[in-house]
C-alpha positions, -999 to 999 in steps of 0.1 A, spaced: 89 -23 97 51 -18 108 41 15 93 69 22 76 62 28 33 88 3 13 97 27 -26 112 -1 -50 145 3 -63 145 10 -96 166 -25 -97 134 -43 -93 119 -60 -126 89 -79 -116 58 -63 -126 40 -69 -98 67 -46 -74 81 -18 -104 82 14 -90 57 3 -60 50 21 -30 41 -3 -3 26 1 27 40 -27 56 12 -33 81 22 -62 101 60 -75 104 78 -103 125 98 -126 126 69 -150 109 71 -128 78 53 -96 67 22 -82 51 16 -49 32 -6 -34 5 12 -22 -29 -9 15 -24 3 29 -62 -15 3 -83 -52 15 -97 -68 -19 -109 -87 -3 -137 -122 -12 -119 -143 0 -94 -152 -18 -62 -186 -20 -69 -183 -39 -100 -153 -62 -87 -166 -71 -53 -204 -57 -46 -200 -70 -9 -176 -49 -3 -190 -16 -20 -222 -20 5 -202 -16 32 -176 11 22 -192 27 -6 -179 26 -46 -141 42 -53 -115 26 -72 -101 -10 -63 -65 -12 -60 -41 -37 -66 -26 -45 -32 -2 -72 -44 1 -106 -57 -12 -127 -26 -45 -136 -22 -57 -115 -55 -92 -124 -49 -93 -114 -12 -103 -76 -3 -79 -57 22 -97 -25 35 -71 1 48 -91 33 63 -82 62 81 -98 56 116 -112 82 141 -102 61 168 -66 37 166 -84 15 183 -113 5 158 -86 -10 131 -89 -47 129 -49 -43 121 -33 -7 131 -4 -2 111 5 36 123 -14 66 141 -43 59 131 -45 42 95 -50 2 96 -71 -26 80 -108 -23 84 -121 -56 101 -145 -77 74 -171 -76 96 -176 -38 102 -212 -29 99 -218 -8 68 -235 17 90 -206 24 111 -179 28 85 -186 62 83 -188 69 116 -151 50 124 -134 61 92 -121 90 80 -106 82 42 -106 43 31 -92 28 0 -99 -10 -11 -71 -32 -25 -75 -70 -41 -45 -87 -27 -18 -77 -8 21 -87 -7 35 -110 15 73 -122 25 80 -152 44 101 -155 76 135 -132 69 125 -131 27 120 -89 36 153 -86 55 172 -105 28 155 -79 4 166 -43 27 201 -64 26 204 -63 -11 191 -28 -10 159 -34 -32 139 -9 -12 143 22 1 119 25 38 105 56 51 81 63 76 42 63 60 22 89 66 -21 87 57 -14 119 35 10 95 5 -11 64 14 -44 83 3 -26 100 -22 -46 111 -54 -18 110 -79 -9 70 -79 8 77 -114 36 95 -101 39 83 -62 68 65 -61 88 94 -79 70 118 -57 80 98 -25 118 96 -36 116 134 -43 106 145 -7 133 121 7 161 144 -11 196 140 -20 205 109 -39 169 96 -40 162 128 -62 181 115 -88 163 82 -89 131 94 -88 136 115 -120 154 79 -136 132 74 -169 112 41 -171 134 25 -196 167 38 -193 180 27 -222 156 53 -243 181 79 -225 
């Protein structure tokens, strides 16, 4: 599942996974890790988490998921595969913590900051594809650095055609149909 994007059913209630578009960076049979990528937290990284704005420069924090809401997960676009701390495909990955500010540039291309990130314990995932609460696809840096969070996950349905169409054009509340 490394490097592949997870688009929520539109079965899926809880807040914190509705309409999300998560990126899966690390997966086995420990569990997995991914970043929600649709979720703008409203702030900017410089006033959330200064540290982290000297070394990557201001943008928009991103909600990355319930776990660890206070910890900062750093996915970038890397010149080289091998400078991620975590590669989840080609060449996008998590940042390591202790890049020096002056070489983020140099070893990034695009980066994005999330607070958090979600997490499933041992099997928890593959019980969730079994009940069909997400749909996978293969990620690609263009929809993780995406511009337009607002509409991503219909957006991502979309361009995977056929019955996924319909979803993505499902209203929020379907019973104001």
């Amino acid at each position: 599942m490394r490097g592949q994007l997870l688009i929520a059913s539109p079965a899926i209630l809880d807040p914190n996974f509705r309409r999300a578009v998560i990126l899966i960076g690390h997966h086995d049979e420990q569990g997995a890790l991914g970043v929600v990528i649709n979720r703008p937290a409203g702030t900017s990284v410089a006033d959330a988490a200064p540290p982290v704005a000297e070394m990557i420069g201001d943008g928009e924090l991103h909600l990355g998921g319930p776990v660890m809401p206070e910890a900062v997960v750093i996915v970038a676009e890397f010149q080289r595969p091998e400078d991620a701390a975590i590669l989840a495909f080609d060449n996008v990955g998590v940042l390591a913590t202790d890049t020096p500010a002056e070489q983020v540039g140099e070893k990034t291309t695009r980066i994005r900051a999330f607070a958090g990130h979600a997490g499933w314990s041992a099997g928890q995932l593959d019980e969730e594809m079994e009940r069909a609460d997400w749909v996978v696809t293969p990620a690609n840096a263009d929809t993780v650095f995406a511009d337009d969070l607002e509409k991503l996950w219909a957006t991502v349905l979309t361009q995977l055609g056929g019955s996924y169409e319909l979803l993505a054009r499902m209203p929020d509340d379907p019973s104001l149909n």
